[in-house]
PQR file of N, CA, C, O and H, with PARSE charges and radii, in Angstrom:
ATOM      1  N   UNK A   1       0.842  -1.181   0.000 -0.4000 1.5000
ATOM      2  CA  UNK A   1       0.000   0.000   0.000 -0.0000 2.0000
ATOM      3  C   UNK A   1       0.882   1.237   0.000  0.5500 1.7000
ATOM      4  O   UNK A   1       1.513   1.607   0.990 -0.5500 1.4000
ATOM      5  N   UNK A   2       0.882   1.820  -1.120 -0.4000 1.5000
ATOM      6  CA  UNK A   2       1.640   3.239  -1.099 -0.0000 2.0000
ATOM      7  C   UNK A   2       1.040   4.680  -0.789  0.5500 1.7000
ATOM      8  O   UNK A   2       0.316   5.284  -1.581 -0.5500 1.4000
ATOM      9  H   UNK A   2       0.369   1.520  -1.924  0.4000 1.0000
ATOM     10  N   UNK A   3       1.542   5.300   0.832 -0.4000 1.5000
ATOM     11  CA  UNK A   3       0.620   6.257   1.313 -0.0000 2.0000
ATOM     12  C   UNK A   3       1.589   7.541   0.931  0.5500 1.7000
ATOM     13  O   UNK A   3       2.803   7.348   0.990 -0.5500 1.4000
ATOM     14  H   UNK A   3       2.130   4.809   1.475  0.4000 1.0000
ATOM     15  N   UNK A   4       1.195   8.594   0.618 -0.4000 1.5000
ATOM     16  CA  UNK A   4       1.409  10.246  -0.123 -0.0000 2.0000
ATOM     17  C   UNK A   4       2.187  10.508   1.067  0.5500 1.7000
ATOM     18  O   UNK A   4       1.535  10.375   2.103 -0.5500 1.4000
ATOM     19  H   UNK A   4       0.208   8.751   0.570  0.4000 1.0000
ATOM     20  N   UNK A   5       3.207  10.789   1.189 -0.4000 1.5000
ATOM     21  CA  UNK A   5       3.701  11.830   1.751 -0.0000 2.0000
ATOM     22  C   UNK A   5       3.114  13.123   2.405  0.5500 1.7000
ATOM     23  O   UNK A   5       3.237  13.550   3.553 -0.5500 1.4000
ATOM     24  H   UNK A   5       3.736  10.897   0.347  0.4000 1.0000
ATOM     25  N   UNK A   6       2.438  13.618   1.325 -0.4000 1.5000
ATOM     26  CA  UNK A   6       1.772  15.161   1.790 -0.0000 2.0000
ATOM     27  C   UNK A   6       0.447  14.841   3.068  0.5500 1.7000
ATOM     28  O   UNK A   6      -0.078  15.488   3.974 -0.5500 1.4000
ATOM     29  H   UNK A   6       2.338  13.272   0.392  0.4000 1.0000
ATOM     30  N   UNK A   7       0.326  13.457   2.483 -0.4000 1.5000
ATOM     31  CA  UNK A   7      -1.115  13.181   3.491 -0.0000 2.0000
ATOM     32  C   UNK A   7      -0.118  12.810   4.907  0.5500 1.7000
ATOM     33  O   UNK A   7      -0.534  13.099   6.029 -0.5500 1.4000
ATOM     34  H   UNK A   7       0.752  12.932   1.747  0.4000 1.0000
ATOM     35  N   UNK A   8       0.759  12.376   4.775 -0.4000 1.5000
ATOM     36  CA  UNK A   8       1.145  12.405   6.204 -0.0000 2.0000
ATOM     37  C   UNK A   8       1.492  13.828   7.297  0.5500 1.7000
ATOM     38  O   UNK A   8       1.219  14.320   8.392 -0.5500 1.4000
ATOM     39  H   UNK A   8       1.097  12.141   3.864  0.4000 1.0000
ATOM     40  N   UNK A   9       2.370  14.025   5.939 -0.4000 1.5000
ATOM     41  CA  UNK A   9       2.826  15.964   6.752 -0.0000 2.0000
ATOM     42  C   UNK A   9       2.030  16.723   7.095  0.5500 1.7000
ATOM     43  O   UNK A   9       2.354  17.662   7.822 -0.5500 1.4000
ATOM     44  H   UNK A   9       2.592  13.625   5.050  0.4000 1.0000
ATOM     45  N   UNK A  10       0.330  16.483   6.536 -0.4000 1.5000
ATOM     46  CA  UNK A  10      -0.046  17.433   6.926 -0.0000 2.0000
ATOM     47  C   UNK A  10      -0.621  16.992   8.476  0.5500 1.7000
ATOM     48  O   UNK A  10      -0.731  18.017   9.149 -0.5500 1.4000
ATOM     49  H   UNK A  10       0.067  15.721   5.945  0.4000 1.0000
ATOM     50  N   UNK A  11      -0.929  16.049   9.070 -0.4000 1.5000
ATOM     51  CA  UNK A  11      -0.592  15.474  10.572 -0.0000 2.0000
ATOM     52  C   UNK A  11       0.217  16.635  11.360  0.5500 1.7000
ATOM     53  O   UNK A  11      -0.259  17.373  12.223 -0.5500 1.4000
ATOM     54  H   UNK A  11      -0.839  15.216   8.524  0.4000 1.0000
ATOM     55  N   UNK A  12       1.639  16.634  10.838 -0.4000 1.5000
ATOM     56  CA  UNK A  12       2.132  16.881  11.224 -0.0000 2.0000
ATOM     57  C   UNK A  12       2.372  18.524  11.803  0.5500 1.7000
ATOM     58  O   UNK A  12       3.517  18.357  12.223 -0.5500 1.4000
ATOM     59  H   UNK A  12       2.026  16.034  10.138  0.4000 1.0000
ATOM     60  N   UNK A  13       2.239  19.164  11.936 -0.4000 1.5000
ATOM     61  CA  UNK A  13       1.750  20.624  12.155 -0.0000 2.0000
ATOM     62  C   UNK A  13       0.964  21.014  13.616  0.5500 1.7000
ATOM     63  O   UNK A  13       1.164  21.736  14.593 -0.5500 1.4000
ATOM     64  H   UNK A  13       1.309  19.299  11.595  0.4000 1.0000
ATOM     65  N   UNK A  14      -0.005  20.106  13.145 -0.4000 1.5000
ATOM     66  CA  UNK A  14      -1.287  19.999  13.907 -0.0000 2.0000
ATOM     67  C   UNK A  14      -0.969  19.401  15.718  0.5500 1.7000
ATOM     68  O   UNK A  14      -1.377  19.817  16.803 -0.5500 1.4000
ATOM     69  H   UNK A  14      -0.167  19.519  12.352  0.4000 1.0000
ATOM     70  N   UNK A  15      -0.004  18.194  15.297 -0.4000 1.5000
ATOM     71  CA  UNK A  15       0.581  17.338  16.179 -0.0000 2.0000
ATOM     72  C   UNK A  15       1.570  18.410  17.014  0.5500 1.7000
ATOM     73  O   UNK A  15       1.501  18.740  18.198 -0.5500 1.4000
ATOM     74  H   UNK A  15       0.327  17.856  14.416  0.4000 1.0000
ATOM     75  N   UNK A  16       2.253  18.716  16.261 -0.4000 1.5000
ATOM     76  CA  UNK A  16       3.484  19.928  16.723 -0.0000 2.0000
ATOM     77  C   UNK A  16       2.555  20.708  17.657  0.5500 1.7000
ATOM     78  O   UNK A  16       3.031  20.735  18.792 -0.5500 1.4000
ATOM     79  H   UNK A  16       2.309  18.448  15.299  0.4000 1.0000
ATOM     80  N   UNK A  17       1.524  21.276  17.567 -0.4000 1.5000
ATOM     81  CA  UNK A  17       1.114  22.041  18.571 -0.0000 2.0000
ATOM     82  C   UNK A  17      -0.125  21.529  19.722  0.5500 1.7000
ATOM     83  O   UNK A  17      -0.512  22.154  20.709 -0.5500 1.4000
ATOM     84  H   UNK A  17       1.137  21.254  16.645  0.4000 1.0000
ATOM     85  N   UNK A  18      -0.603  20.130  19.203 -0.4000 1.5000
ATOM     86  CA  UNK A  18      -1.137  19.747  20.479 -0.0000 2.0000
ATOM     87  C   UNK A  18      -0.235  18.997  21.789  0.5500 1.7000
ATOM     88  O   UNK A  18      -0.425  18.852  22.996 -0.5500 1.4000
ATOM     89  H   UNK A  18      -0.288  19.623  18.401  0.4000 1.0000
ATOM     90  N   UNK A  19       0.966  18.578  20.698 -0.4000 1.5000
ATOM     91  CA  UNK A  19       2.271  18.112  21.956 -0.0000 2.0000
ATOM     92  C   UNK A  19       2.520  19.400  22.806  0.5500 1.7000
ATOM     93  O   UNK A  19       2.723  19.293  24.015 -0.5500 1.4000
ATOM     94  H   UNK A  19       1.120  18.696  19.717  0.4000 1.0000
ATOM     95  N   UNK A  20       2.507  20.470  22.260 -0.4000 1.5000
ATOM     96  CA  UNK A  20       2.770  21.675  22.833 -0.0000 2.0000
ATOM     97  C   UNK A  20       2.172  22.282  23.842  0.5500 1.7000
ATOM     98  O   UNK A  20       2.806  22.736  24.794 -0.5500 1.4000
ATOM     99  H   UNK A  20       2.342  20.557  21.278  0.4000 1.0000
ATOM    100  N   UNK A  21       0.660  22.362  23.713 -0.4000 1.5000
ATOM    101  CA  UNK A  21       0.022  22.345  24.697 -0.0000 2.0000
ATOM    102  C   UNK A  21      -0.046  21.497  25.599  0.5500 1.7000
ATOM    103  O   UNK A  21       0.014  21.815  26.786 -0.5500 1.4000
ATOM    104  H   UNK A  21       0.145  21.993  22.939  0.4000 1.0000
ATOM    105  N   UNK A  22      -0.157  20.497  25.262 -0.4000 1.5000
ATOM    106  CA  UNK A  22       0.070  18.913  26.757 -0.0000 2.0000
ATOM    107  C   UNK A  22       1.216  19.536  27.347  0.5500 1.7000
ATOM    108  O   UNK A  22       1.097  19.942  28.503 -0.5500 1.4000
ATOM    109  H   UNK A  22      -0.206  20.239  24.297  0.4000 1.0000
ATOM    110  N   UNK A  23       2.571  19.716  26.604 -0.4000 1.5000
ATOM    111  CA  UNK A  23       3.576  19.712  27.529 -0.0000 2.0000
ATOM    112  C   UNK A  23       3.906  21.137  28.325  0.5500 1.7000
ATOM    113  O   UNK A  23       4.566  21.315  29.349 -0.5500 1.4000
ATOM    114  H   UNK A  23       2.668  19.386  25.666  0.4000 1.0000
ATOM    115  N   UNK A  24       3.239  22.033  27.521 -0.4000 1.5000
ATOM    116  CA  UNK A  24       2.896  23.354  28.483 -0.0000 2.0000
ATOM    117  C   UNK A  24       2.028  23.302  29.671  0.5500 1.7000
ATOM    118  O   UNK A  24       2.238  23.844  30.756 -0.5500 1.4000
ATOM    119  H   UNK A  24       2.702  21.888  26.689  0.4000 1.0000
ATOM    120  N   UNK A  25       0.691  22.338  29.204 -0.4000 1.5000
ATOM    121  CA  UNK A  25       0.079  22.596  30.619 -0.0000 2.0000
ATOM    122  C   UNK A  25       0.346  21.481  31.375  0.5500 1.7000
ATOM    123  O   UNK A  25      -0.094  21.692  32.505 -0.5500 1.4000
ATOM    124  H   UNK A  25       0.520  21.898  28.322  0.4000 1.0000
ATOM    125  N   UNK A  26       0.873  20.357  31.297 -0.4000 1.5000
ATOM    126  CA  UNK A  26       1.145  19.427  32.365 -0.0000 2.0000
ATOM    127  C   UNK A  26       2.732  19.645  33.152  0.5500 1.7000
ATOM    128  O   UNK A  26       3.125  19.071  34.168 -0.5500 1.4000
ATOM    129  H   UNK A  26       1.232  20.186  30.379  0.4000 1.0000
ATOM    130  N   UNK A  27       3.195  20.288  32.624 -0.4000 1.5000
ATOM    131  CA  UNK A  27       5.282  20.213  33.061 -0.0000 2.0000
ATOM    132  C   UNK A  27       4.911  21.028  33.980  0.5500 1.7000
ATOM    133  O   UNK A  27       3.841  21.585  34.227 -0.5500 1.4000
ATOM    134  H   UNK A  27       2.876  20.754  31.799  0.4000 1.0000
ATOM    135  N   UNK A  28       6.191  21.030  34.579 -0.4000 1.5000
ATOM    136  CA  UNK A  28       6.625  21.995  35.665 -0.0000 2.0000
ATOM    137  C   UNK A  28       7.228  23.129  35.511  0.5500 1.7000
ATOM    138  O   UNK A  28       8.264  23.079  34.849 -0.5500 1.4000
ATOM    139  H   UNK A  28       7.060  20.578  34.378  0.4000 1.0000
ATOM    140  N   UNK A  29       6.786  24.513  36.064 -0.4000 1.5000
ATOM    141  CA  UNK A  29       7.507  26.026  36.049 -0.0000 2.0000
ATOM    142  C   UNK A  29       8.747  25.786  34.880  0.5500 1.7000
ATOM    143  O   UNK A  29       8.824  26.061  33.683 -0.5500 1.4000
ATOM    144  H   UNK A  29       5.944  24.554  36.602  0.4000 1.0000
ATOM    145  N   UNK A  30       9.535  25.224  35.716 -0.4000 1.5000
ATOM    146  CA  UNK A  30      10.590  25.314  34.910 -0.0000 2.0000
ATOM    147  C   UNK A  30      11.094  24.763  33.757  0.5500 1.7000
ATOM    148  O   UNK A  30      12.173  25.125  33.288 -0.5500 1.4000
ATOM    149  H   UNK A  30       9.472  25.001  36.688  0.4000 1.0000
ATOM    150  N   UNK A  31      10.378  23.891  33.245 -0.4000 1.5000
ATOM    151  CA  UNK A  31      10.323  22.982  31.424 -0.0000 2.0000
ATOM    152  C   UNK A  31       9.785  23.749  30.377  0.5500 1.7000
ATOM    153  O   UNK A  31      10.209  23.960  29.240 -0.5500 1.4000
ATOM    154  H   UNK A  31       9.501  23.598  33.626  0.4000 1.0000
ATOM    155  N   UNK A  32       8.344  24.290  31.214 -0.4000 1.5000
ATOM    156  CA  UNK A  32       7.205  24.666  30.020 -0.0000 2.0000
ATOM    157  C   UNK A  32       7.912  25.585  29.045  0.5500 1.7000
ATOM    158  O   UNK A  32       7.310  25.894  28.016 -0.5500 1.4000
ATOM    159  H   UNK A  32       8.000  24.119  32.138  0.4000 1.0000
ATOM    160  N   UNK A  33       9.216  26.083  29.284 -0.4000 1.5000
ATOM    161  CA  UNK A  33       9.763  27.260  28.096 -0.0000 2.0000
ATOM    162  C   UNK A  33      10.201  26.251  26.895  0.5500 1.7000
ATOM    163  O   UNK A  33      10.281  26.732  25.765 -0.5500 1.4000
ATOM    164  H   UNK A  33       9.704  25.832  30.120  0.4000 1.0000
ATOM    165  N   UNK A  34      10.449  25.062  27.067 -0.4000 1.5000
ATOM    166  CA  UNK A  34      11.050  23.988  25.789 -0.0000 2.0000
ATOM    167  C   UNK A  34       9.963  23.701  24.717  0.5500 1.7000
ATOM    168  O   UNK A  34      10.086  23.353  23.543 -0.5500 1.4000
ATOM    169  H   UNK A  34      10.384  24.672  27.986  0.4000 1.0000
ATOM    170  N   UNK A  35       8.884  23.947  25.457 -0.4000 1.5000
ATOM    171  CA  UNK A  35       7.450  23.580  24.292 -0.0000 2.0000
ATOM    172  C   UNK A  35       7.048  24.604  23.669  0.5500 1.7000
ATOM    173  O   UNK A  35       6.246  24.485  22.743 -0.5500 1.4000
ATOM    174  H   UNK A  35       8.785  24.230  26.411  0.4000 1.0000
ATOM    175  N   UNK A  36       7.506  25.743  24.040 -0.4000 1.5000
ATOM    176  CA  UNK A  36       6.866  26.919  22.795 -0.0000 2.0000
ATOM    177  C   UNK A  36       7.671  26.662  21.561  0.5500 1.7000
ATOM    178  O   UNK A  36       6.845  26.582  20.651 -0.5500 1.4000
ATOM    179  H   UNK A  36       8.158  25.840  24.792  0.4000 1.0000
ATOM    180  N   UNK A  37       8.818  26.501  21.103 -0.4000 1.5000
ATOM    181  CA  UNK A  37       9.168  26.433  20.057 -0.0000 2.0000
ATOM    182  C   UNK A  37       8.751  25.807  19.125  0.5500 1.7000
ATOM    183  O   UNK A  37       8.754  26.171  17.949 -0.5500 1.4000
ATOM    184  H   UNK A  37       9.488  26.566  21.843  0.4000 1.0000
ATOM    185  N   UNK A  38       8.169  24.343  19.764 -0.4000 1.5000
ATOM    186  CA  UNK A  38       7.279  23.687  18.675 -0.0000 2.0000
ATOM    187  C   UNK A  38       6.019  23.852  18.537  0.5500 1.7000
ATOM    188  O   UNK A  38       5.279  23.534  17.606 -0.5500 1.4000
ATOM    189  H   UNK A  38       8.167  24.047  20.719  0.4000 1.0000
ATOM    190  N   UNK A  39       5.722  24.574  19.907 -0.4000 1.5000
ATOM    191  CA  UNK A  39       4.256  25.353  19.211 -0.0000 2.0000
ATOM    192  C   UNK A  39       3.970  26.254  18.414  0.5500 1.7000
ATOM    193  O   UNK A  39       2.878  26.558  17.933 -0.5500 1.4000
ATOM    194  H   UNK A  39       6.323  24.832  20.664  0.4000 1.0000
ATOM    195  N   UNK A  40       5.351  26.853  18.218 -0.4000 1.5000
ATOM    196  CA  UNK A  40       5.237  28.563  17.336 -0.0000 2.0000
ATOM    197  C   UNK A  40       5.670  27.770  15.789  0.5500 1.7000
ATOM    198  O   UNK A  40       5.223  28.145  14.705 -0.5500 1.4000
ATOM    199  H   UNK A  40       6.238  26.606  18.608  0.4000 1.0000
ATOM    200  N   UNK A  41       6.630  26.610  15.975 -0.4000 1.5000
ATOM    201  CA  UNK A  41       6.807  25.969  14.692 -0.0000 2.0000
ATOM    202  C   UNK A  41       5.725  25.479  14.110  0.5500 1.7000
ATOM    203  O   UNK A  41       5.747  25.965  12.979 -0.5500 1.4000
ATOM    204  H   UNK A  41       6.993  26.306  16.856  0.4000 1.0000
ATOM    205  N   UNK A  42       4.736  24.767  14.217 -0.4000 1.5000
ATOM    206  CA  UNK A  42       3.605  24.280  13.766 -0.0000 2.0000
ATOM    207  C   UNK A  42       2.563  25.304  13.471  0.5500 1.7000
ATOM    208  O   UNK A  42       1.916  25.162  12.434 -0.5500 1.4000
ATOM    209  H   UNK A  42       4.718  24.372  15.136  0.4000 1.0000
ATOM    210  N   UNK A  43       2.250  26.602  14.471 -0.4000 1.5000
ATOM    211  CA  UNK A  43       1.620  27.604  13.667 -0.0000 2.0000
ATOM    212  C   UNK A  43       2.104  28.181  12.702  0.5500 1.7000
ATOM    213  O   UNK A  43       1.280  28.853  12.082 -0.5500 1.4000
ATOM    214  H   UNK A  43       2.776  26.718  15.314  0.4000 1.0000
ATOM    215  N   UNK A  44       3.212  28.195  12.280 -0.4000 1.5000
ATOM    216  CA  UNK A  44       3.820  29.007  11.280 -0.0000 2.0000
ATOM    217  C   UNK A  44       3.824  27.961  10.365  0.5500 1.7000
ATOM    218  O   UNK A  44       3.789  28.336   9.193 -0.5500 1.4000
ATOM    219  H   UNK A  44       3.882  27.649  12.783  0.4000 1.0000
ATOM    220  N   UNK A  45       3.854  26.892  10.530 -0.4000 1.5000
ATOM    221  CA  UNK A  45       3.675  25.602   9.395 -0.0000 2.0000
ATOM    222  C   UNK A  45       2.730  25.898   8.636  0.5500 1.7000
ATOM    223  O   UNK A  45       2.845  26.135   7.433 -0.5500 1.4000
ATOM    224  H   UNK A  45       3.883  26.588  11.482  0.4000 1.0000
ATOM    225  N   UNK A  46       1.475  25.910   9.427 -0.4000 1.5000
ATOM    226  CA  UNK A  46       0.232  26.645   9.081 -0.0000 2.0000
ATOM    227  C   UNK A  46      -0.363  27.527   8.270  0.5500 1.7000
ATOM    228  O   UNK A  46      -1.109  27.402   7.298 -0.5500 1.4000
ATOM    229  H   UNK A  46       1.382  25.718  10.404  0.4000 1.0000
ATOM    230  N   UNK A  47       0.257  28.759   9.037 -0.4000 1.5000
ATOM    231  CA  UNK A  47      -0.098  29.973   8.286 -0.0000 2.0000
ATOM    232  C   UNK A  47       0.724  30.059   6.866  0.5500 1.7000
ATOM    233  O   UNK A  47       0.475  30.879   5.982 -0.5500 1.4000
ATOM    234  H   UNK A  47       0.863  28.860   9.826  0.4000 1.0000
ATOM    235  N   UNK A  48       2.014  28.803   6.805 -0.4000 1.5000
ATOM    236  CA  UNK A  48       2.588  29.645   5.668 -0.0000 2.0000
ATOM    237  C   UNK A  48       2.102  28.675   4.642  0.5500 1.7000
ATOM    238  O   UNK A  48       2.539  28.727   3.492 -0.5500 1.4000
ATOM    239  H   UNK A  48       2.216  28.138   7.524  0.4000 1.0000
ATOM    240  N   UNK A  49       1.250  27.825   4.997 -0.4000 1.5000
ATOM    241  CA  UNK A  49       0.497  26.984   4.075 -0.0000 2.0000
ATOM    242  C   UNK A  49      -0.470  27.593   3.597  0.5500 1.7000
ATOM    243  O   UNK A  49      -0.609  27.733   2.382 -0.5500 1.4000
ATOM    244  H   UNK A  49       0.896  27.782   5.931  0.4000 1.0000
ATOM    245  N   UNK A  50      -1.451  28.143   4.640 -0.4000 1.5000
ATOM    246  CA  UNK A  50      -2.562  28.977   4.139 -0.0000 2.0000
ATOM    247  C   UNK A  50      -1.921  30.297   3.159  0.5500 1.7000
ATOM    248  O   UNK A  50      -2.637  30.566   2.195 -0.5500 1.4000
ATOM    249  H   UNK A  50      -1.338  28.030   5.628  0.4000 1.0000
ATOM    250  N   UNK A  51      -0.962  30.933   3.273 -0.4000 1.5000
ATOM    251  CA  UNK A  51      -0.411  31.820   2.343 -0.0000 2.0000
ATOM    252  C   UNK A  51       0.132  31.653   1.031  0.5500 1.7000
ATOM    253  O   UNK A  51       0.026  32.503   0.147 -0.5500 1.4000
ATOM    254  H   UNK A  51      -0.380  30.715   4.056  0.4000 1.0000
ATOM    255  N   UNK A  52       0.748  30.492   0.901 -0.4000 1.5000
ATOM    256  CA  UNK A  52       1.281  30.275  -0.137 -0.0000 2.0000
ATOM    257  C   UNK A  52       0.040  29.626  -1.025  0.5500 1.7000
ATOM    258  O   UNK A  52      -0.098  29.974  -2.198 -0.5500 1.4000
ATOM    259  H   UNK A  52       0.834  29.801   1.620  0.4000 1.0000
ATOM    260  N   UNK A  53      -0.879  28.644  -0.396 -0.4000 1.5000
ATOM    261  CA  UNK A  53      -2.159  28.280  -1.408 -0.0000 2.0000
ATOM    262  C   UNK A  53      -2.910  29.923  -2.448  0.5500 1.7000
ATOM    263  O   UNK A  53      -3.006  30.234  -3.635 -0.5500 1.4000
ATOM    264  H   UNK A  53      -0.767  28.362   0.557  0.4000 1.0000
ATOM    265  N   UNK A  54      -3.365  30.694  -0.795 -0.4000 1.5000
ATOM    266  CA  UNK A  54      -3.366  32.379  -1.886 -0.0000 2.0000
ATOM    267  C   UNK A  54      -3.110  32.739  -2.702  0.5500 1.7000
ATOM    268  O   UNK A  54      -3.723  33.149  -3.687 -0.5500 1.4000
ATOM    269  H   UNK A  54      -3.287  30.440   0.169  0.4000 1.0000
ATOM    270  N   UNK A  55      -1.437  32.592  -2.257 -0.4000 1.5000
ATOM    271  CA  UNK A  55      -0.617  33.302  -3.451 -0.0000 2.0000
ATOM    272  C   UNK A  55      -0.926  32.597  -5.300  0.5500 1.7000
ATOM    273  O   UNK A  55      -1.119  33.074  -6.419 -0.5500 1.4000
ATOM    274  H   UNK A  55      -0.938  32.259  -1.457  0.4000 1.0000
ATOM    275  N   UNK A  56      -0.794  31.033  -4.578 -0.4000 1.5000
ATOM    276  CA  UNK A  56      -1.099  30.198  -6.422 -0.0000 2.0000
ATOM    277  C   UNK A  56      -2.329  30.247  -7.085  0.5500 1.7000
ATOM    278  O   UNK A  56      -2.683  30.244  -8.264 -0.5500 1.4000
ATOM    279  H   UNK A  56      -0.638  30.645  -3.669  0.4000 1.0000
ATOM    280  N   UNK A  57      -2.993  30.303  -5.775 -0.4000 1.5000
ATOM    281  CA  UNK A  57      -4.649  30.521  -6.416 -0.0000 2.0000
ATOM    282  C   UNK A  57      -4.769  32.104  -7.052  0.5500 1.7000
ATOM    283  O   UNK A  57      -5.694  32.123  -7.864 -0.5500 1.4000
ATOM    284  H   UNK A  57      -2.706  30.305  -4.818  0.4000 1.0000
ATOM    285  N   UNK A  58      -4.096  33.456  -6.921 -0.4000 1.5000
ATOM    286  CA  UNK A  58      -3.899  34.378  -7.098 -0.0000 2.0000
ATOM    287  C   UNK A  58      -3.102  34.606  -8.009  0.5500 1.7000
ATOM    288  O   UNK A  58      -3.129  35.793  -8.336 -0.5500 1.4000
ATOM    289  H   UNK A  58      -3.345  33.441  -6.262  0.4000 1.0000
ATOM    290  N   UNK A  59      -1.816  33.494  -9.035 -0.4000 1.5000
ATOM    291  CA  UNK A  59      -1.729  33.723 -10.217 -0.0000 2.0000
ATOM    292  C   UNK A  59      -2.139  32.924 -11.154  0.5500 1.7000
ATOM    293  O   UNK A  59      -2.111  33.079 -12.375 -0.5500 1.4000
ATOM    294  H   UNK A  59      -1.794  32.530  -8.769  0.4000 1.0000
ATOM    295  N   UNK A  60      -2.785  31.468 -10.086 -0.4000 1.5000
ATOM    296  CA  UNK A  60      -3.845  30.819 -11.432 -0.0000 2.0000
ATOM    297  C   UNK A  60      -4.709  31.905 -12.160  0.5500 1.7000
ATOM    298  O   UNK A  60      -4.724  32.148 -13.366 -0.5500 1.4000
ATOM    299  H   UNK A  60      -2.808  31.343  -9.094  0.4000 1.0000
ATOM    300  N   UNK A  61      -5.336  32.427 -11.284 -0.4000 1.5000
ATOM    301  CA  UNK A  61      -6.799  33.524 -11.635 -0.0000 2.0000
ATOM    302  C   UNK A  61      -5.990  34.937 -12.454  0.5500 1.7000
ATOM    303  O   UNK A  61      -6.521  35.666 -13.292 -0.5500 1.4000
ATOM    304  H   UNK A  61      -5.325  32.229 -10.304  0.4000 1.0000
ATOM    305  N   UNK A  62      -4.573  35.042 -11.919 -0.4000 1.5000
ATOM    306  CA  UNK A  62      -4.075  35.888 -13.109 -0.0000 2.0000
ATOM    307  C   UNK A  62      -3.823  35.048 -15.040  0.5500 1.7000
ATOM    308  O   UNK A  62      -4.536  35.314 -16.008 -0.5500 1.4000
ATOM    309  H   UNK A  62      -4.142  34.451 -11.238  0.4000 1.0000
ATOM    310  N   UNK A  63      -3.207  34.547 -15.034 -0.4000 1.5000
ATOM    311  CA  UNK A  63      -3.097  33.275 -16.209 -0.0000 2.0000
ATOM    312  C   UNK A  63      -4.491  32.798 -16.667  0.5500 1.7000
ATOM    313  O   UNK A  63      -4.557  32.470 -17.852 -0.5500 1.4000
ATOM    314  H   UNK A  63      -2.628  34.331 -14.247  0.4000 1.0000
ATOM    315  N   UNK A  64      -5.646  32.700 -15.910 -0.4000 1.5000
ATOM    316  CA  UNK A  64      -6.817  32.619 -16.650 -0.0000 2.0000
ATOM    317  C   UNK A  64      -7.143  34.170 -17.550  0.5500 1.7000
ATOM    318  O   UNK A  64      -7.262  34.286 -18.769 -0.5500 1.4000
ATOM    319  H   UNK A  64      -5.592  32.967 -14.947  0.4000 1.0000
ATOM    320  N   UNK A  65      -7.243  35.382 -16.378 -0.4000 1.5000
ATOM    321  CA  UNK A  65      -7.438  36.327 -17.267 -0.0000 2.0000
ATOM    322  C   UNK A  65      -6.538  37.020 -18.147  0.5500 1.7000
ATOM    323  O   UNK A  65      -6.767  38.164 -18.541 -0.5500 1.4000
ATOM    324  H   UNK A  65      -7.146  35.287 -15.387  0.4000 1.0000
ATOM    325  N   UNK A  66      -5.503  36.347 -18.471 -0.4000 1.5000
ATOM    326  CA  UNK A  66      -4.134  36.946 -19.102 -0.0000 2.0000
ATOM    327  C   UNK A  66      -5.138  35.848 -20.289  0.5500 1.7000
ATOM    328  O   UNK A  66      -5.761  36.317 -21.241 -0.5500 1.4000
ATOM    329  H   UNK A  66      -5.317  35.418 -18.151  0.4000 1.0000
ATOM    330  N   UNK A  67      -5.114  35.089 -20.112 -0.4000 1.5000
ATOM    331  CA  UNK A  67      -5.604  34.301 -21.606 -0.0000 2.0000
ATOM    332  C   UNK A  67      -7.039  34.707 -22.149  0.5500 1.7000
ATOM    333  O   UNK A  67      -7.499  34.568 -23.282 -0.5500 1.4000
ATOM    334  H   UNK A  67      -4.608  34.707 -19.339  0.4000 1.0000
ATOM    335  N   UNK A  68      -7.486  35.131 -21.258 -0.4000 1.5000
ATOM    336  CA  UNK A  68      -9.348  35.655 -21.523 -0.0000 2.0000
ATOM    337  C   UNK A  68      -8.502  36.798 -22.362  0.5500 1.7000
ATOM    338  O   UNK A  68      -8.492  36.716 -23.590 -0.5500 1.4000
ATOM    339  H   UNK A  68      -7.113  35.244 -20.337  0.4000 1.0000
ATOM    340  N   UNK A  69      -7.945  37.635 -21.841 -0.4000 1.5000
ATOM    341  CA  UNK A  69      -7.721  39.014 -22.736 -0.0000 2.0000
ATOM    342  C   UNK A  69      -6.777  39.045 -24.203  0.5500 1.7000
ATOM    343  O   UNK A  69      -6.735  40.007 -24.970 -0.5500 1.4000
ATOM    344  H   UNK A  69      -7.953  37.702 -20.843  0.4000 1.0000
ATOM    345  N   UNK A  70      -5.870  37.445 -24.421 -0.4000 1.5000
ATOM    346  CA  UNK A  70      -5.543  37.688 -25.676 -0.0000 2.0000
ATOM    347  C   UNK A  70      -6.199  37.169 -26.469  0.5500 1.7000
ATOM    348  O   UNK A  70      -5.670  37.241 -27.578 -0.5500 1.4000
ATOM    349  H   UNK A  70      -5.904  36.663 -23.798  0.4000 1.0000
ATOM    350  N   UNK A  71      -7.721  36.331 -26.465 -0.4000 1.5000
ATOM    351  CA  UNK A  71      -8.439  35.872 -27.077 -0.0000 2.0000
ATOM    352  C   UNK A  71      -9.220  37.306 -27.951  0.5500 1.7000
ATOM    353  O   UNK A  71     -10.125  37.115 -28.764 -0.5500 1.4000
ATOM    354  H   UNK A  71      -8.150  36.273 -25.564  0.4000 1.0000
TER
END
């Protein structure tokens, strides 16, 4: 059975920041600073997913009307 890559990674993000929260709210005073990094890593996983889809969907829709107008 051959599983996609992309279908796995995208797990992955998501995971990054619920480990983050467990280990923020269960540790002690002095740990909880080791788990923000992978919580701020996985939101930014995120957001730069949601940005970059924008951006392609934003020069597909240019390249459609670049071809509407040399018709």
């Amino acid at each position: 059975m051959n599983i996609n890559k992309r279908f796995i990674l995208s797990f992955v993000a998501p995971f990054m920041i619920l480990i983050s929260a467990i280990g923020f709210i269960f540790r002690e005073d002095s740990r909880k600073i080791f788990y923000l990094p992978i919580g701020l890593m996985g939101i930014v996983i995120i957001l730069e997913r949601g940005i970059s889809r924008q951006l392609d969907r934003k020069n597909i829709l240019k390249k459609i009307k670049s071809y509407q107008k040399a018709k």
